[in-house]
N, C-alpha and C positions, 0 to 999 in steps of 0.2 A: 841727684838726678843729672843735674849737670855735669860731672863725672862720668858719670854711662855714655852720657851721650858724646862724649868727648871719649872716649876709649873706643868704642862701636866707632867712629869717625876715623880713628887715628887706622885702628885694625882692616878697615873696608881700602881705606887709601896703600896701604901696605902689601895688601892685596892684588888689590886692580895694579897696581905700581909693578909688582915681583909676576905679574901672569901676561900684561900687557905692555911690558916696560913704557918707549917712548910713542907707542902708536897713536894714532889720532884719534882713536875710539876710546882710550884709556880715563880721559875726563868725561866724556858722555857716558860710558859705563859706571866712571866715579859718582858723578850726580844723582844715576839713577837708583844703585844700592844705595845712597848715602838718603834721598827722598824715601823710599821702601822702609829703610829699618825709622828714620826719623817717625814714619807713620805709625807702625807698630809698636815701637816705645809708647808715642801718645795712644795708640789704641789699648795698649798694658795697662799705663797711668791710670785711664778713665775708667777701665772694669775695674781696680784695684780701690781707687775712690769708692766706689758704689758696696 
């Protein structure tokens, strides 16, 4: 799991980094996908559990 979550992490930064280079928005953008997918992994986990 930790894996995922560290690949989804590394691809989101990669991302925001190549569309927003050095903008000032570029880390508010980064936090906000990187909060979103962190949720939905755990929202995945816990149906996946049940």
């Amino acid at each position: 799991m930790l894996i995922l979550i560290w690949i989804i992490v590394c691809a989101i930064f990669y991302l925001v980094q190549k569309t927003l280079g050095n903008s000032g928005h570029a880390l508010e953008l980064f936090a906000l996908l990187t909060a979103l997918a962190l949720f939905f992994i755990d929202r995945l986990s816990r149906k996946a559990k049940k």
